[in-house]
NUDO-230360 format. One record per residue: x, y, z of N, C-alpha, C in turn. Coordinates in steps of 0.2 Angstrom, whole numbers, plus 5000, padded with zeros to 4 digits. Layout:
<nodes>
XYZXYZXYZ ...
</nodes>
This chain:
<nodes>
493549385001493849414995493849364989 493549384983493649344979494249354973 494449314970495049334964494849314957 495049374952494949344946495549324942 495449294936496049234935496449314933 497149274932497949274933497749334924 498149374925498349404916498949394914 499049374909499849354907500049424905 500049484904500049554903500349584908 500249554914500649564921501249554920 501849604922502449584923502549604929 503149554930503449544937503649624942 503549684937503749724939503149754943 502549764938501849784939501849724946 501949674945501549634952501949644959 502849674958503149694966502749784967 502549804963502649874966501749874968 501249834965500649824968500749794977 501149724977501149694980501549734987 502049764986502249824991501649884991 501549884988500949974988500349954995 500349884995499949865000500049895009 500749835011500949865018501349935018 501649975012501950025014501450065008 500850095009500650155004500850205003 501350235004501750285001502150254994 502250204994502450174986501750154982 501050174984500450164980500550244977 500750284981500650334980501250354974 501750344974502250354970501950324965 501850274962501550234959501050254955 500650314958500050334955500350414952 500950424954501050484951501550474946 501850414945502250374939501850364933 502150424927501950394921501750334919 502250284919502550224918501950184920 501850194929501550134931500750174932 500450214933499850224933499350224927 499850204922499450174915499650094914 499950064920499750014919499149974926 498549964921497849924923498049884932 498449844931498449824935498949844943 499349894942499649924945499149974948 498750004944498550084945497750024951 497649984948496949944952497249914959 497949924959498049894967498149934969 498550004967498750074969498150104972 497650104968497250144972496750104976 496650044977496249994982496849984987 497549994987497949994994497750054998 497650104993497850174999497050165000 496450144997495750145002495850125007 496050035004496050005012496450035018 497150065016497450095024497150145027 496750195022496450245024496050215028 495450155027494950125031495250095036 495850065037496150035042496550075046 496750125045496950175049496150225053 495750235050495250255052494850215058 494950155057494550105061495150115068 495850095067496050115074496450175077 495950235072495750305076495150295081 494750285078494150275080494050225087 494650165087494750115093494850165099 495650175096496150235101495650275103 495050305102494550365105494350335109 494050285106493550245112493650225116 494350185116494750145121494950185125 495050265123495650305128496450275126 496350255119497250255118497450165115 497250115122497250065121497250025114 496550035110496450015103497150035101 497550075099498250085095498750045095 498649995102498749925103498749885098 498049875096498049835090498249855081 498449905081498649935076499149905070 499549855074500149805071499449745069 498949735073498649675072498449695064 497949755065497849785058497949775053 498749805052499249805047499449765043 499349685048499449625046498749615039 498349615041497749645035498149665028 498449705028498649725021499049675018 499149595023499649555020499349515014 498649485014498349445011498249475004 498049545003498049574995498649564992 499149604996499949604994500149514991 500149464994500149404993499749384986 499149414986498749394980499049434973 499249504974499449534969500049514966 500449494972501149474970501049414966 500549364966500549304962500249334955 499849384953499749414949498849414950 498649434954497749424954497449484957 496849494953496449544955496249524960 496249524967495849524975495449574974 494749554975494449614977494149604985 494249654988494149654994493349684996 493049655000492449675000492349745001 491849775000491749865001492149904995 492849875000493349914995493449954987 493249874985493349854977492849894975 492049894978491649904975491449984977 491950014981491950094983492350134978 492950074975493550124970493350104964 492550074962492550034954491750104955 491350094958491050144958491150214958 491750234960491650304959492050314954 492350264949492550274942493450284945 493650264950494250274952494650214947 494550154946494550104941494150074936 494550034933493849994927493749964932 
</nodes>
């Protein structure tokens, strides 16, 4: 993951509701249906790079669970833990881009 520097245009507010959008994506999703907050740049780039990544993280331990016969759902907590390190980055105010991710939600015009 790399970060780009800090924007002083961040506010404290924009940085809790990205930082939460991460491990709970139901608030990415409110988020992106908020006036307010889907027109701000930095809210609306963690919004919609949290719900990719759950989506890719919940698909990987479907895909476990098949294989394994169940077992893989075991890991599912380990997973989740995943969503901590973006959440942590946003909350300090930085664009993390997460490999894949960033460049699946910037290519299909989902973000600047």
């Amino acid at each position: 993951m790399t970060e780009q520097p800090i924007n002083p245009d961040i506010t404290s507010d924009d940085k809790l509701w990205a930082a939460l959008g991460y491990p709970i994506p139901l608030i990415s999703i409110i988020a992106l249906l908020m006036e307010e907050k889907k027109d701000r740049p930095f809210v609306k780039f963690h919004a919609v790079q949290s719900i990719v990544l759950n989506v890719a993280i919940w698909a990987i331990i479907l895909v476990l669970s098949v294989v394994t016969l169940g077992i893989g759902a075991v890991c599912a907590p380990v997973f989740w833990l995943i969503t901590l390190w973006p959440a942590f980055d946003s909350y300090n105010g930085k664009y993390t881009e997460i490999p894949g991710v960033t460049n699946l939600i910037k290519g299909q015009g989902w973000v600047d």
